[in-house]
N, C-alpha and C positions, 0 to 999 in steps of 0.2 A: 218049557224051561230054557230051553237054552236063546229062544228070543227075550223071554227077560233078561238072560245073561250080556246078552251082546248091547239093550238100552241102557242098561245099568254100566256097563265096557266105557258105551257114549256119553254116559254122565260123568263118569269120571273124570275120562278125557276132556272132557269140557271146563269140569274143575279147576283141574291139571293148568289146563290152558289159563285158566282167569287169575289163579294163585300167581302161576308165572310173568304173565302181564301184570298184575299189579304188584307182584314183587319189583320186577324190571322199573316200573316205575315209580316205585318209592325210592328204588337205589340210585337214579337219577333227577329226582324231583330236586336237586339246585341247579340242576339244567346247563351247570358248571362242566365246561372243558378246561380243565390246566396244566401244562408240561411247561419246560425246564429248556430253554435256546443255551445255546453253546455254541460260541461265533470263537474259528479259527484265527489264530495268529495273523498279525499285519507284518507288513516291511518295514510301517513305522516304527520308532521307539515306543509311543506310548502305546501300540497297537499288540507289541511283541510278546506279550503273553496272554490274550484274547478276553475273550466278553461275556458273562453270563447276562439274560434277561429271562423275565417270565410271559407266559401267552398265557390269556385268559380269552376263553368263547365263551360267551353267552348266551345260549340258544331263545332265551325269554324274549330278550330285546335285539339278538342279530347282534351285539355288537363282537369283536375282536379285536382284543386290546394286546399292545406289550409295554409291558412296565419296566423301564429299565432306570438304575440305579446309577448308573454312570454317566449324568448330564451334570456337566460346568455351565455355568456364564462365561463365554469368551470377551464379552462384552464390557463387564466387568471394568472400570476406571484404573483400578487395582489390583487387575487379576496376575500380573507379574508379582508383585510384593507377596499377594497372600500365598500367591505358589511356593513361592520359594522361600515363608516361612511356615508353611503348611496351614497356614488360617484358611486357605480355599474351602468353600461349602460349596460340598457337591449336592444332587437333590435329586427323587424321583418323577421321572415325565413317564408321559401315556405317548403312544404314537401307533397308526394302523401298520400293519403288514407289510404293506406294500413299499412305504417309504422307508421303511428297518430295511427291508431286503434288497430294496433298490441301492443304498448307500455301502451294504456288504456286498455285494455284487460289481458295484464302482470297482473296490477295493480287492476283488476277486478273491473273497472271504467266504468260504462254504459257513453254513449255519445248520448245527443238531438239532433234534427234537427232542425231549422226552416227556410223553405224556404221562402224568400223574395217575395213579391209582386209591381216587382217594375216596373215602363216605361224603356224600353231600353235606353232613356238618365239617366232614375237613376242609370240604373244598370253600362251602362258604365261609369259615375260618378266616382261610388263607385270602377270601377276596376282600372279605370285611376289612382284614390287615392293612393290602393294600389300596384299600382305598381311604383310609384316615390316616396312612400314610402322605396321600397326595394333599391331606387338607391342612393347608397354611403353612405355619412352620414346621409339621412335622414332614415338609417333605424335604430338609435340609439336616446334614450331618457334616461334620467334618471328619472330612476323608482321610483314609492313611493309608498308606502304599501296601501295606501289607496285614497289616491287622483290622480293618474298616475299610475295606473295599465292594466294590457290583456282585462281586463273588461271595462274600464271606458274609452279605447282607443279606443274600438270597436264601444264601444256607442256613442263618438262624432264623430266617422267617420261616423256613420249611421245618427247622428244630422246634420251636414253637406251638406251631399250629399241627404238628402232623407226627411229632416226636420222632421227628427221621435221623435215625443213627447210622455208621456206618458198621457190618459186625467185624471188619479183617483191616489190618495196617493195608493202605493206598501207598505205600512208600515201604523199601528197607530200614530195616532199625538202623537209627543214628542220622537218618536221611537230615540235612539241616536247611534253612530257608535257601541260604547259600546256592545251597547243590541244586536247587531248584529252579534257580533263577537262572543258574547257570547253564543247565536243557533248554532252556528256552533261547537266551542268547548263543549257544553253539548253535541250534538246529538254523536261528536266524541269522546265523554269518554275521553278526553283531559284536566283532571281539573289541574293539574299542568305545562300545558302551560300555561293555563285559567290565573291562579297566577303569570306567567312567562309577559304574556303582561298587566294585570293589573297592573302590576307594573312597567314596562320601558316604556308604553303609559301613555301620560297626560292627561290633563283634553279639549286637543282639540277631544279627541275619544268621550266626553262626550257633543258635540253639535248636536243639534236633526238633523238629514239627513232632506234632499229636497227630492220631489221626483226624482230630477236627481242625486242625491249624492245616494242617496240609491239601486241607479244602481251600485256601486262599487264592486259588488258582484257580481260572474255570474247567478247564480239563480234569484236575482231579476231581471237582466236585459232580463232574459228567459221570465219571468213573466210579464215585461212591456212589451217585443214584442207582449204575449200573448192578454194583455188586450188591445193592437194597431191594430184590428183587420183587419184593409185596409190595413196594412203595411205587415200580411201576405198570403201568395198563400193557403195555406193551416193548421191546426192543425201539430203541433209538433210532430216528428216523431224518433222512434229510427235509430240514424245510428249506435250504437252500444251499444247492451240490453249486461247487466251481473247480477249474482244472488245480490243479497241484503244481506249484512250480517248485522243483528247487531250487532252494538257494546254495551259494558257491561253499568251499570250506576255507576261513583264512584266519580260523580261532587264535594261530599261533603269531598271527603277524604284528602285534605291539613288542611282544616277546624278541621276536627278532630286529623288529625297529630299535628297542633299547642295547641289548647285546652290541648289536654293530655299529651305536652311537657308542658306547663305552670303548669298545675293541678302538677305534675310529683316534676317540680323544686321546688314549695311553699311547699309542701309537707316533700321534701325531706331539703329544706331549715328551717323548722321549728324543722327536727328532727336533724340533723347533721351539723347545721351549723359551731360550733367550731371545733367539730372534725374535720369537713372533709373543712377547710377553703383552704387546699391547690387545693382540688378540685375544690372551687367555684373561687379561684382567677383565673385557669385555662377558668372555664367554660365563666367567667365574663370578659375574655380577649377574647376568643374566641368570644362569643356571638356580643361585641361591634365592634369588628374589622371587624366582617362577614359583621354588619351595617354599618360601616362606609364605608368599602369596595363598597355597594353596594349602598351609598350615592354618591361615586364617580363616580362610572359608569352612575346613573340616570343624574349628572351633565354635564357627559362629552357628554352625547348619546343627552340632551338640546343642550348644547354650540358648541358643539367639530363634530356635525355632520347635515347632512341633512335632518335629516328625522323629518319634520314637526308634524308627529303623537308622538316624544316624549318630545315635547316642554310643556312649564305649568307645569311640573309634583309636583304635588301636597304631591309626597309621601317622596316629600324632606323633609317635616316639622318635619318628623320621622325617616327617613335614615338620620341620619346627617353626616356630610361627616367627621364630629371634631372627630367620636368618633373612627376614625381608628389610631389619635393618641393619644386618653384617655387609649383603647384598651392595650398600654404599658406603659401608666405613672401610671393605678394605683396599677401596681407592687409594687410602692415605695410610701414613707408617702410625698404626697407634698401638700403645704395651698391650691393651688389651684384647689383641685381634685374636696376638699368637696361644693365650687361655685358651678366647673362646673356639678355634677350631682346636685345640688339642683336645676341649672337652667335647666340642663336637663327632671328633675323630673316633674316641672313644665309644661316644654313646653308638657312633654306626658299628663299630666290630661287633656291642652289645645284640644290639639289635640283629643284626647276621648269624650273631651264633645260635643267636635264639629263635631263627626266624620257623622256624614249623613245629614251636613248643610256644609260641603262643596261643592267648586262647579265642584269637581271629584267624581265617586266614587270608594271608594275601595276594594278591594277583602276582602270579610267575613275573611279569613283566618289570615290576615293582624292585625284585632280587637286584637287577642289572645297574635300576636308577641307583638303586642305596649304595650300590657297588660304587658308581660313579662319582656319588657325593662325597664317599667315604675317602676318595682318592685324590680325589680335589682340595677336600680338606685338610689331609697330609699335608698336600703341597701349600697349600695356601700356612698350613702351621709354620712350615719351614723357611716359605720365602718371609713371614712377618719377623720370627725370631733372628735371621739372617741379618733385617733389617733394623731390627732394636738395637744389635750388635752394634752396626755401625755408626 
């Protein structure tokens, strides 16, 4: 009896054993490896809020691919024009390992891993996707800085194919694109980019993210695969470590550049304004024309282009686009000068008293200029009316 016992032990286990082997490999029969890169922030601007791709193995054929969403033509005849009316088509490329990691490594850019956890029909899903992605013109989109980006593409392909949700807010309530952008440029000592998109982004960067919108970023969307924990095989892994530098902190130095250009001009306007009126006529054409200038560009980047994130812009109430032809009329004595800076003068108190019940917000730095216009404007009211007088 009990030698029956212990063959019949051995048939079992033997069973045991076969079930499990070929469970194991039915749960792998698409032979599919796939996780989720997450390449660190650059120095660069376009670098400074980092890069999602995807890695696919194929153990069938050996091969290993990364599919990344973020390829331009530099080459492009036009590729200035389309940029900077957002017509640029971006497109999905294949590229091996080696050369993804070599160029992040240039660039001393560490690279995450996270490998998917997914059924062989998810995983071939996700490959089938992209790869009728790659054919023809589906591998072109036009891109948008914030809503149709490497990040936000990767994340509805994985929505798609694999129903990957996130369950918990990635952000505090109220969190807005804004504040988002704005981690990224502090941590990158970047404060005069920081003032460079405060001001050609509107007040749609200033609507609170979802938890799916807040994916637009590749680091949050590291962070929802994170907190999706079915969704991964394992904890996030380096596929390419590099040293961490930091960078310096001088978030505040536009802020103090404008301040001590205002402080500077009243100053120097209280001591020399007659003598040195040829200076100020100069500085006071310069000054309006740079605004009006760049009243035109905020207009043209709303009307004149695609890019959804510089629509609204709010900072039109104080780039006036008028003052790039005040800029030369008040060279000369005309009735009309002393209106138009009174109503000028005006709209800037407007604007000041309202300035953090608006429904954008604006860069600190911005306070100082409007400050500046609004004081120039006085004076310029004053010297034209002066002069109508006489």
């Amino acid at each position: 009896m009990p030698q029956n016992l212990l063959i019949l032990r051995r048939i079992l286990l033997l069973l045991c054993f076969l079930t499990g082997t070929f469970f194991s490999f039915a749960q792998d029969s698409s032979r599919l490896r796939i996780s989720i890169l997450t390449c660190a922030p650059g120095g660069e601007l376009y670098a400074t809020f980092g890069h999602t791709a995807i890695r696919v193995i194929d153990s069938s054929t050996q091969r290993d691919i990364i599919f990344n969403y973020g390829t331009f033509d530099f080459s492009d005849p036009d590729f200035y024009t389309k940029f900077i009316r957002g017509k640029l088509l971006y497109f999905l490329s294949a590229e091996d390992p080696a050369s993804f990691a070599y160029s992040y490594q240039m660039d001393n850019r560490s690279v995450w891993e996270q490998e998917l956890n997914l059924s062989p029909a998810q995983k071939q899903a996700l490959f089938n996707a992209l790869l009728n992605n790659m054919q023809g013109d589906n591998r072109y989109y036009q891109y948008d800085f914030l809503f149709d980006n490497c990040t936000t593409r990767v994340s509805e392909l994985l929505s798609k194919t694999t129903g990957f949700t996130v369950p918990q807010p990635l952000v505090p309530k109220g969190t807005t694109y804004r504040n988002m952008l704005h981690e990224y440029l502090d941590k990158g000592n970047q404060p005069w980019s920081k003032l460079g998109i405060d001001l050609l982004l509107g007040s749609k960067i200033d609507e609170p993210v979802s938890i799916a919108s807040s994916m637009f970023l590749p680091d949050y969307l590291m962070k929802g695969l994170d907190s999706s924990k079915p969704l991964l095989a394992k904890p996030k892994t380096y596929f390419l470590q590099t040293p961490v530098i930091e960078a310096g902190n001088s978030m505040y130095l536009p802020t103090l550049v404008m301040s001590v250009l205002l402080i500077g001009i009243v100053l120097l306007s209280q001591w020399k304004q007659e003598q040195w009126s040829l200076f100020f006529k100069i500085l006071d054409s310069a000054l309006f024309y740079i605004t009006g200038m760049a009243g035109i560009l905020l207009l043209f980047m709303w009307i004149g282009t695609d890019h959804k994130a510089c629509s609204n812009n709010y900072n039109l109430i104080w780039a006036l686009p008028t003052h790039a032809i005040a800029a030369f009329a008040l060279w000369k004595k005309r009735k009309w000068m002393h209106t138009y800076f009174k109503v000028s003068s005006l709209v800037y108190i407007i604007v000041l008293a309202s300035w953090w019940f608006l429904p954008q917000e604006f860069n600190p730095a911005l306070f100082y200029f409007v400050l500046l216009l609004l004081y120039r404007s006085v004076l310029q009211q004053k010297w034209h009316a002066h002069a109508r007088s006489i």
